[in-house]
PLY file of the C-alpha trace (Angstrom):
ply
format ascii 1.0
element vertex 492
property float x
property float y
property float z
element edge 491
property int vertex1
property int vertex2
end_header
25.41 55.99 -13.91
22.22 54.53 -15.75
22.79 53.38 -19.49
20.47 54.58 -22.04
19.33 50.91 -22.60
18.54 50.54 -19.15
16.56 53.58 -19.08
14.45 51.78 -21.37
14.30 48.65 -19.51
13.42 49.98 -16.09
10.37 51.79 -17.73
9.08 48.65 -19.51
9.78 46.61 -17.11
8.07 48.59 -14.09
5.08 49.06 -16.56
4.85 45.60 -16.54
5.78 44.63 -13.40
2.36 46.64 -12.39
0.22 45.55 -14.87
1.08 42.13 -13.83
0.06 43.25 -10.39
-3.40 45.06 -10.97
-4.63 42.07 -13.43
-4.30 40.01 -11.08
-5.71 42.18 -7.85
-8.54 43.21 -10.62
-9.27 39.66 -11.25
-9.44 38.81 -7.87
-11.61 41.81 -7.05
-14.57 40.49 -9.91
-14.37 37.43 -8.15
-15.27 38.53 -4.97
-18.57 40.76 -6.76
-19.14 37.68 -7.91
-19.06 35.98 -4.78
-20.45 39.52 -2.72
-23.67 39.46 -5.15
-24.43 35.56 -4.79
-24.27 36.05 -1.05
-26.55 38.98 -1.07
-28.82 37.04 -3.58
-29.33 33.91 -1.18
-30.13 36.19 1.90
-32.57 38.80 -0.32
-35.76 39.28 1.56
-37.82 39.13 -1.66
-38.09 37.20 -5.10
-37.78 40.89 -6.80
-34.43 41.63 -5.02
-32.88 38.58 -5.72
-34.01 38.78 -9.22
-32.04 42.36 -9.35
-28.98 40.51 -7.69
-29.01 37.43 -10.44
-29.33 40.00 -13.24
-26.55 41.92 -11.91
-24.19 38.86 -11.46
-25.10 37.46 -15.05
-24.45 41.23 -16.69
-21.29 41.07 -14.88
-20.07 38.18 -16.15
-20.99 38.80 -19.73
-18.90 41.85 -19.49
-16.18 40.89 -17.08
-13.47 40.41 -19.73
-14.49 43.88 -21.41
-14.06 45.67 -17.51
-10.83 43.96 -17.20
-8.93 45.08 -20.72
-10.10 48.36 -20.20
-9.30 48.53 -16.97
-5.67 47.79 -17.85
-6.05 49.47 -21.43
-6.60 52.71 -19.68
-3.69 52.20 -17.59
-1.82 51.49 -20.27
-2.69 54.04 -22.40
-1.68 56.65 -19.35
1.78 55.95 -19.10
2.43 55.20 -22.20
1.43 58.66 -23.24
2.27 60.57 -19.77
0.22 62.51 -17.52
-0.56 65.80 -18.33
1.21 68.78 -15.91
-1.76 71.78 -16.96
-3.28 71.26 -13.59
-2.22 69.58 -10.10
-4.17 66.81 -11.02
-3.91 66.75 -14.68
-7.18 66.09 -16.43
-6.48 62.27 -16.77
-6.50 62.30 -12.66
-9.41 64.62 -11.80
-12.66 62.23 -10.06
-15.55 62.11 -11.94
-18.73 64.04 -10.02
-21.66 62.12 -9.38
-24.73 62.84 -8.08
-24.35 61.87 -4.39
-20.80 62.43 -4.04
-20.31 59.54 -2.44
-18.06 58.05 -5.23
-15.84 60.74 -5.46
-14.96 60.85 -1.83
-14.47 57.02 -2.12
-11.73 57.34 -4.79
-10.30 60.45 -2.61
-9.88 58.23 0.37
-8.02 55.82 -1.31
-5.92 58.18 -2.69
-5.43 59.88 0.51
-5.21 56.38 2.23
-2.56 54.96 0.03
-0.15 58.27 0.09
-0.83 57.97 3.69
0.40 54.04 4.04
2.74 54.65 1.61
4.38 58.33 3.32
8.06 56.61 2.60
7.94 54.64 -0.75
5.80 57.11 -2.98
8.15 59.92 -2.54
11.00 57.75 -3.36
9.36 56.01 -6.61
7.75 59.70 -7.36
11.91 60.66 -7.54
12.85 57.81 -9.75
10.12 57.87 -12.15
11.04 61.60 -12.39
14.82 61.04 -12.93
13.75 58.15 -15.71
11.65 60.89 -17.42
14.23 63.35 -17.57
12.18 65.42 -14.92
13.91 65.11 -11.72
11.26 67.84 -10.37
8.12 65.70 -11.01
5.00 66.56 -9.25
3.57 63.43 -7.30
0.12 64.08 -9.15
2.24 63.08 -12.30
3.47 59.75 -11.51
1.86 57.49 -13.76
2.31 54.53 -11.14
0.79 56.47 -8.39
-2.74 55.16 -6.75
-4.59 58.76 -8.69
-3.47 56.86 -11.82
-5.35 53.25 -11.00
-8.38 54.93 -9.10
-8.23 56.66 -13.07
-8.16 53.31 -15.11
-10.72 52.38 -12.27
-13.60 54.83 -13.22
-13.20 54.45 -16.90
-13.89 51.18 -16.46
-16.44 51.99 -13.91
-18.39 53.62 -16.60
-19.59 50.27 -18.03
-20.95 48.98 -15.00
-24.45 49.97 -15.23
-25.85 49.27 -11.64
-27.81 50.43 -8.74
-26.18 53.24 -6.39
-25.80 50.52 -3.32
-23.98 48.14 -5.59
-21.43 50.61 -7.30
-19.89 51.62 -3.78
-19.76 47.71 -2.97
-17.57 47.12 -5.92
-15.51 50.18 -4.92
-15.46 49.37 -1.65
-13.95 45.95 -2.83
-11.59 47.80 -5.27
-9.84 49.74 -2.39
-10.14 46.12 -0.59
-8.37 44.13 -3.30
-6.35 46.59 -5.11
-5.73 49.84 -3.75
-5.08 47.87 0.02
-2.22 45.76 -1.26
-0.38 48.33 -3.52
2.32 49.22 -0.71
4.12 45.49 -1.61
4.12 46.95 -5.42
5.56 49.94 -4.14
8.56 48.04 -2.54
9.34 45.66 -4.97
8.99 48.90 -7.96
11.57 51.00 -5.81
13.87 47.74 -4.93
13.66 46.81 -8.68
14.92 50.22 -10.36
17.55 50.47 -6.84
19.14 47.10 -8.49
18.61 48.74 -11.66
20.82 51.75 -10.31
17.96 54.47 -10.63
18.78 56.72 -7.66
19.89 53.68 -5.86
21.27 56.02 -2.29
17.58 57.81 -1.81
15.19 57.42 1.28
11.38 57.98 1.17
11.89 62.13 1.34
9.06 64.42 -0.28
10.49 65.84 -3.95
11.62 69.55 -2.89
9.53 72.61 -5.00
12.88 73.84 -5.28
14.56 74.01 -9.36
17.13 71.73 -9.63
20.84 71.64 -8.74
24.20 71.03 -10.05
23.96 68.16 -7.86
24.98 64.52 -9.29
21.89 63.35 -9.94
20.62 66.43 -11.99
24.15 65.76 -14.02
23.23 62.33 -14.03
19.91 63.80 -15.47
21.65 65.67 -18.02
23.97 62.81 -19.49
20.91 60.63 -19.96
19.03 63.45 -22.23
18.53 61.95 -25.97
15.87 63.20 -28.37
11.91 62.44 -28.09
12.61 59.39 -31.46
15.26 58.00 -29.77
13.69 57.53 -26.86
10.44 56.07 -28.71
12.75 53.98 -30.61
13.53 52.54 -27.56
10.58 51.79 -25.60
9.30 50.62 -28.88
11.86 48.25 -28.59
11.78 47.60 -25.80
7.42 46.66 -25.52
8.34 43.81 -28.09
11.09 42.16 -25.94
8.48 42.29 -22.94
5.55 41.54 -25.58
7.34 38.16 -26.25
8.63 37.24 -22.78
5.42 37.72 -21.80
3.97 35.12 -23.90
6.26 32.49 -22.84
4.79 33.42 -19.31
0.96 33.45 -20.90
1.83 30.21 -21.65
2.75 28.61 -18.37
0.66 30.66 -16.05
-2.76 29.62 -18.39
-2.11 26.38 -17.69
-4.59 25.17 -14.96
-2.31 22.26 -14.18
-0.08 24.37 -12.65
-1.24 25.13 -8.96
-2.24 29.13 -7.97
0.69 29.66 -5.26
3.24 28.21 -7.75
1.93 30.84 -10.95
2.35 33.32 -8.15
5.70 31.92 -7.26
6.89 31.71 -11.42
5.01 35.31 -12.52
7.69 36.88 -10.00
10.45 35.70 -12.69
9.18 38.05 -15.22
10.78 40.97 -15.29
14.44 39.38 -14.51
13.40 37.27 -17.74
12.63 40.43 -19.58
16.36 41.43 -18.49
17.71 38.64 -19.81
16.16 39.23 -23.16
17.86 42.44 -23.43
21.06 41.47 -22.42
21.67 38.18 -24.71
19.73 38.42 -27.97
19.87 34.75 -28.89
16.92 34.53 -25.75
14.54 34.37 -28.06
16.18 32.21 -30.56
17.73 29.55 -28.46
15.44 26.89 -27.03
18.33 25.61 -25.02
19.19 28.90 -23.60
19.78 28.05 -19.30
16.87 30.67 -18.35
14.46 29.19 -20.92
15.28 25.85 -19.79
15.20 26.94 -16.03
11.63 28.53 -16.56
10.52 25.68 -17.91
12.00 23.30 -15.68
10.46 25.36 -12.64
6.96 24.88 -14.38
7.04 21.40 -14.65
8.14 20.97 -10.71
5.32 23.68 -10.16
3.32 20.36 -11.73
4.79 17.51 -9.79
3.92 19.84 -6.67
1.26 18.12 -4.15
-0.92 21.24 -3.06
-1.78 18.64 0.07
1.34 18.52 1.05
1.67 22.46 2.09
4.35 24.98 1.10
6.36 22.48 3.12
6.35 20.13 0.49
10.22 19.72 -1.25
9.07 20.59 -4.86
7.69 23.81 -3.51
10.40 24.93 -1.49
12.74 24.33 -4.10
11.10 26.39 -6.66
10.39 29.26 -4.15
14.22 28.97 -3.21
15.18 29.19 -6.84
12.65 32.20 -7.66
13.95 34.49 -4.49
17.64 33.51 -5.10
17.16 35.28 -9.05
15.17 38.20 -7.51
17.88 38.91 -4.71
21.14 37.92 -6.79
20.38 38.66 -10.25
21.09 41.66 -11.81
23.67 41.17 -15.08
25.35 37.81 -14.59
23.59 35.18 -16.85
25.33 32.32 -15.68
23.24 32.22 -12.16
20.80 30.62 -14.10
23.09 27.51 -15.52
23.65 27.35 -11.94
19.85 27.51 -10.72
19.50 24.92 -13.94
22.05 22.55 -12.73
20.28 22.47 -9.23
17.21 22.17 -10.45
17.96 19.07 -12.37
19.99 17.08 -9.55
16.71 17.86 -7.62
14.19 16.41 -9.88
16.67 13.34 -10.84
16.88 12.91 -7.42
13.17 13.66 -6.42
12.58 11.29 -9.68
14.71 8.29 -7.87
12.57 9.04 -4.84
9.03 8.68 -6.79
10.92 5.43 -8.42
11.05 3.66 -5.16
7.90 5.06 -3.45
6.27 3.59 -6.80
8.30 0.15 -6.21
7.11 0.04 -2.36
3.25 1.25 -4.01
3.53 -1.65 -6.47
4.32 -4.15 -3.51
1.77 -3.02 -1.38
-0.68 -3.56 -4.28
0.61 -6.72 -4.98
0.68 -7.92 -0.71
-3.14 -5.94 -0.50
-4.10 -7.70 -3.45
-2.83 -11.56 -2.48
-4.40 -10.65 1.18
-7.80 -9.73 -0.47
-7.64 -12.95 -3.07
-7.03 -15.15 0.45
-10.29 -13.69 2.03
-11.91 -14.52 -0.45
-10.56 -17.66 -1.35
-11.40 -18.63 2.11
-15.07 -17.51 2.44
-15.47 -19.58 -0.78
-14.14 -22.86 1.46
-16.53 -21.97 4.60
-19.75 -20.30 3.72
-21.18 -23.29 1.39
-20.06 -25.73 4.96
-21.35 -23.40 7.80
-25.01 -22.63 5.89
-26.42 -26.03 6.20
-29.13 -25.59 9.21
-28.11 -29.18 10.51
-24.79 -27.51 11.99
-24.12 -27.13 15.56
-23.84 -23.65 16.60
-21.03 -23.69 18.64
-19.20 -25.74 15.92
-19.76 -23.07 13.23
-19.36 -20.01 15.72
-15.29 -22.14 15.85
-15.49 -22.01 12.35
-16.19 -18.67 11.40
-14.34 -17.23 14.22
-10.87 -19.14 14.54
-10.76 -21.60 11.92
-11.53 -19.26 9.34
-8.30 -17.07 10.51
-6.37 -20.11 10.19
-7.75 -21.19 7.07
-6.80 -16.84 5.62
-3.36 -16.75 7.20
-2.39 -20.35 5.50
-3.62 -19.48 2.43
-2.39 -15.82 1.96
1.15 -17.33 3.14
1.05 -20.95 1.11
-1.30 -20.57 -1.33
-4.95 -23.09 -1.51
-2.64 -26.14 -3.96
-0.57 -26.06 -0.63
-0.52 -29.41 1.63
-1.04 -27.51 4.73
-4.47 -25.95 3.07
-5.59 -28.80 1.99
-4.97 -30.43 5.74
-6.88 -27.83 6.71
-9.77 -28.02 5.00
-10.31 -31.47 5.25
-9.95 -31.00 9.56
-12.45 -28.49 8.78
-14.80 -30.97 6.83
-13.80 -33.71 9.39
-15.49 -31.26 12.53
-18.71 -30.82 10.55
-19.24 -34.54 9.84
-18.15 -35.44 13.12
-21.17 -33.73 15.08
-23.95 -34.54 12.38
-26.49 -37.69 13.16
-24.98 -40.86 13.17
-27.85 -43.37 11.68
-25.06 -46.87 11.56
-22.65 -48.78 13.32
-20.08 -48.51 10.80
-20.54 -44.29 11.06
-20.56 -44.45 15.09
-17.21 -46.36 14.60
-15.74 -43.87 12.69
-16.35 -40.97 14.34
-14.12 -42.84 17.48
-11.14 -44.25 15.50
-10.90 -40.65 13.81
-11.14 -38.35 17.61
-8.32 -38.35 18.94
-6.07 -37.25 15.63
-9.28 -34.56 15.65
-8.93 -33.23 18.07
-5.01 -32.91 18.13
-5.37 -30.97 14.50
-7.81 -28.67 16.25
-5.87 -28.20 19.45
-2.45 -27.75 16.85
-4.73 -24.89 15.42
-6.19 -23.13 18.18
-2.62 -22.98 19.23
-1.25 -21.68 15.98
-3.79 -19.05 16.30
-2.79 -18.28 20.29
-6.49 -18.96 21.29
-6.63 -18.71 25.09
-6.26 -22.11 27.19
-9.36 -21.79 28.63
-11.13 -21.34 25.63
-9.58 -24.05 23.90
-10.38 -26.32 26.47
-14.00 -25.81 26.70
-14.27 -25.92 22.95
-12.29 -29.39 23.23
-14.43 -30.42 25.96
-17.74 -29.48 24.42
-17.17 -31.08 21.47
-16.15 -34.53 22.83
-19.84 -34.11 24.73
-21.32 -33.70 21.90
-19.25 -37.11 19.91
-20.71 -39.21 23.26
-23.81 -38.33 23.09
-23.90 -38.56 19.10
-21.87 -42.02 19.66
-24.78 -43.34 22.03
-27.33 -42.10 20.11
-28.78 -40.15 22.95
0 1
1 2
2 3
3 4
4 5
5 6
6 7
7 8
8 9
9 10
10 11
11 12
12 13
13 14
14 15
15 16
16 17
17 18
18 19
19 20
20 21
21 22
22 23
23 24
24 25
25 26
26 27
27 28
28 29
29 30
30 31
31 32
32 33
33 34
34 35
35 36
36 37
37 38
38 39
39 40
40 41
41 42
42 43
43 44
44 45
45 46
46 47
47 48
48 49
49 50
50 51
51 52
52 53
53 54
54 55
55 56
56 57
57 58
58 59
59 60
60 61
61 62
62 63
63 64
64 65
65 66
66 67
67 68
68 69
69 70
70 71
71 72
72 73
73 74
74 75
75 76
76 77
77 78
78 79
79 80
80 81
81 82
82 83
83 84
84 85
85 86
86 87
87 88
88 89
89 90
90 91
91 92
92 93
93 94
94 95
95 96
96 97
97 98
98 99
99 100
100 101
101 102
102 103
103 104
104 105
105 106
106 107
107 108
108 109
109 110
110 111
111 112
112 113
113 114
114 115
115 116
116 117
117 118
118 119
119 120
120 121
121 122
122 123
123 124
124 125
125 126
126 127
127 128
128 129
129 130
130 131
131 132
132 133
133 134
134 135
135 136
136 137
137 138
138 139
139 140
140 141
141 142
142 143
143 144
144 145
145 146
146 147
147 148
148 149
149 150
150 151
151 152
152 153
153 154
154 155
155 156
156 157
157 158
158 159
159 160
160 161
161 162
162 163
163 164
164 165
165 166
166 167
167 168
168 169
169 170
170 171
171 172
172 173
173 174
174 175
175 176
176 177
177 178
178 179
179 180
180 181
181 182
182 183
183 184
184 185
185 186
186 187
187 188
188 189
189 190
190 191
191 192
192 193
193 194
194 195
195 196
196 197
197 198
198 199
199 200
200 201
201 202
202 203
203 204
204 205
205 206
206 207
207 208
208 209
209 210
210 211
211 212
212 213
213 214
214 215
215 216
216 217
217 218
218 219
219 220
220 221
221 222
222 223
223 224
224 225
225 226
226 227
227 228
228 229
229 230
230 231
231 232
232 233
233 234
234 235
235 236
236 237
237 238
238 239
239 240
240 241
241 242
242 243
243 244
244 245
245 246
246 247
247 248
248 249
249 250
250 251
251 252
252 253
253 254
254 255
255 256
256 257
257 258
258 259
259 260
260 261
261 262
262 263
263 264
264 265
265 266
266 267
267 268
268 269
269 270
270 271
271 272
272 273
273 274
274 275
275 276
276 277
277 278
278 279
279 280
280 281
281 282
282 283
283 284
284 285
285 286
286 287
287 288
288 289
289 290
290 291
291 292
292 293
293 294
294 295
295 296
296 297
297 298
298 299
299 300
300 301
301 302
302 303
303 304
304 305
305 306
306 307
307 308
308 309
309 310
310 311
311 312
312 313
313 314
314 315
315 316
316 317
317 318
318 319
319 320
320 321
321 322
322 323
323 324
324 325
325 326
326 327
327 328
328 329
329 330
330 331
331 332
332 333
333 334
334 335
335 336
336 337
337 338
338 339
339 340
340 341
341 342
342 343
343 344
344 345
345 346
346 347
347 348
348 349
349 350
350 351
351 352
352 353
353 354
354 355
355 356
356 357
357 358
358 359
359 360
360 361
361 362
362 363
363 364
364 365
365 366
366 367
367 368
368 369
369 370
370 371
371 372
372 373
373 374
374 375
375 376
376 377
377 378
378 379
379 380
380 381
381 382
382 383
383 384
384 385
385 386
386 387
387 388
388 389
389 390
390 391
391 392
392 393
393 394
394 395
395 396
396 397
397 398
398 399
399 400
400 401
401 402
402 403
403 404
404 405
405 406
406 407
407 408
408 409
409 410
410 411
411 412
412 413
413 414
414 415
415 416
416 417
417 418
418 419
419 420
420 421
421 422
422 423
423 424
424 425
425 426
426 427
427 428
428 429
429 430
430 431
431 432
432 433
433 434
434 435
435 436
436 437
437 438
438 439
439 440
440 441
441 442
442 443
443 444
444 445
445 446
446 447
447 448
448 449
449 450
450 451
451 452
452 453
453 454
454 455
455 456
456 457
457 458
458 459
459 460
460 461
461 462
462 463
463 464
464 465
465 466
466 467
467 468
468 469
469 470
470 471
471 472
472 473
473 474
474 475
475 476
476 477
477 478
478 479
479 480
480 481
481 482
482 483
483 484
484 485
485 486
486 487
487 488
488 489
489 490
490 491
């Protein structure tokens, strides 16, 4: 048997739970005018047209946040004060004419779309929402939730955009696309979320019967619940404030633009089980350390640390999605599934924190090795470029140079450093090549150049080696070079 308090809850809380859902459809459906109008701007045939689509856009936009609040204000306002049973409709429901008709049918197709889609879940939330208002017989023209009641908020705030016939049936075309279209998912999760609140929990999706009621259990169910009209204010009133105040702890974490859009879609699903915690244990509100407080905010901050590159395969976001179905499955009374969830959640991120600890350590080092490697480069162009400019130079001497030598010269220096001994050896080979095919003008320099040779050449052969050049090539080079010393020797 449902409790008087939850009675209260379930209607708050499905309230809510849909005007959760159309802000953010509505929002997404002024996006896309947004978007619809721009495109239609850019492909206008004439400056006058695209004139009329700017103007549009920009009155749009001005008045976007006015559409949306009464939008949701007339929503609002409807179930909070019921539908009227006068008339099948009720006057709140009835389409507004206009001149071509063509906006009326619209809004009828929805409706006769979504009742259509939704043959099996309407009748079954129609039943609940009648057994929370103490009218098991309800009419399906009176539930407040149903699509007549949106298409409703819809045209009232319809009646401030002041536009051109073709462009009011686009933006109800893109209300049935982004609204109306995904309201069966609502459905569900309303009819799953009063089942777990044990509204009627054994029904199927069967039509309410015209027939009165029966002595059956749920019309005596019906009858233990009665209470007078205060009472029951009392306890909505009661119970808008709880959902007033969760709902700005959620205001405040799903505003925040540091928080990726899949994971505010992932935490706005924990509002209404939040909302039931509220009403179950009153220190909620009063207790910063309280596990679901802490959980909610623990969630948001891994919704941070989430890499939106990485995919929804990314750890952070399959944690937080794991932790979000596991409360909207499991969770119906027991509070301590969230010191549970909390627990988790922390030997994740300690662990997830070790994890960014050592990918940072292995970052640092490869800054440090990129950084040595790029100081060696240049530390070694610095050595060459001044020796290889001079025009005097024998090609194939500095082609050696810039090609081998110059590897040798990097590797030595990234490895030992340029105050090393093997550097410095190398340098001065380096300086010994270059003198030793230059002009020799004396005696004393031609004698030189053949006492120093053969260690010459053995430093570049060591080299060449170091560096794996091929045989063949190192020959040649070798051979070329002790040319060019004979000829330089002789003077020819």
């Amino acid at each position: 048997m449902v409790r008087q308090r939850d009675v209260c809850e379930a209607l708050c809380a499905v309230r809510k739970l849909v005007e959760n859902d159309l802000t953010r459809n509505f929002s997404t459906m002024m996006d896309k005018i947004d978007d619809a109008l721009f495109g239609r701007a850019e492909m206008a045939e004439s400056r006058v047209l695209q004139s009329q689509y700017h103007h549009v856009m920009q009155t749009l936009r001005d008045s976007r946040t006015d559409i949306e609040k009464h939008f949701i204000s007339h929503f609002k306002n409807q179930f909070n004060r019921g539908i009227p049973r006068q008339t099948q409709f009720g006057d709140t429901f009835m389409p507004e004419c206009d001149s071509s008709g063509e906006e009326t049918r619209a809004i009828a197709n929805m409706v006769h779309k979504t009742r259509e889609d939704c043959a099996q879940l309407l009748p079954a939330l129609d039943r609940r929402i009648g057994f929370l208002l103490h009218d098991p017989d309800l009419e399906q023209w009176r539930n407040p939730l149903g699509p007549e009641a949106k298409c409703a908020a819809f045209q009232g705030a319809a009646r401030a955009i002041d536009t051109g016939r073709e462009i009011r049936l686009l933006i109800f075309k893109l209300f049935d696309q982004y609204v109306i279209s995904n309201i069966d998912e609502l459905y569900r999760e309303l009819n799953q979320h009063l089942v777990k609140s044990g509204v009627m929990p054994d029904i199927k999706g069967t039509p309410i019967s015209d027939a009165g009621p029966t002595d059956g259990p749920q019309t005596a169910n019906a009858r233990m619940m009665n209470r007078t009209g205060a009472d029951r204010q009392a306890s909505v009133q009661s119970g808008d404030m709880t959902i007033d105040i969760v709902a700005m702890l959620f205001d405040h974490i799903l505003d925040d633009r540091n928080i990726p859009v899949a994971m505010r879609a992932l935490l706005g699903r924990l509002q209404i089980p939040l909302v039931k915690v509220a009403m179950l244990e009153r220190d909620f509100f009063s207790r910063k350390a309280h596990p679901a407080r802490q959980l909610l905010n623990g969630l948001a901050a891994t919704a941070m640390d989430w890499d939106e590159q990485q995919g929804h395969e990314d750890p952070s976001y399959r944690k937080v999605e794991a932790i979000v179905q596991t409360i909207v499955d499991e969770f119906e009374t027991d509070t301590s599934l969230f010191q549970t969830l909390l627990d988790d959640l922390e030997s994740f991120r300690d662990t997830e924190q070790q994890k960014v600890g050592i990918r940072a350590g292995v970052s640092v080092k490869i800054a440090k090795e990129q950084e040595r490697l790029d100081s060696a480069k240049s530390t070694t162009m610095q050595e060459i470029e001044p020796r290889i400019s001079d025009q005097k130079n024998i090609e194939f001497v500095s082609e050696f140079i810039t090609t081998h030598w110059k590897n040798l010269l990097f590797i030595t220096c990234a490895h030992q450093g340029r105050n090393s001994d093997t550097w410095k050896q190398l340098v001065s080979t380096m300086d010994d090549l270059i003198w030793s095919v230059k002009p020799k003008y004396t005696d004393e320099e031609r004698q030189r150049l053949s006492a120093m040779q053969p260690e010459l050449l053995n430093k570049l052969r060591e080299g060449m080696e170091r560096l794996s050049v091929e045989p063949t090539e190192r020959d040649t080079f070798i051979a070329r070079l002790v040319d060019t010393h004979g000829h330089i020797s002789t003077g020819s």
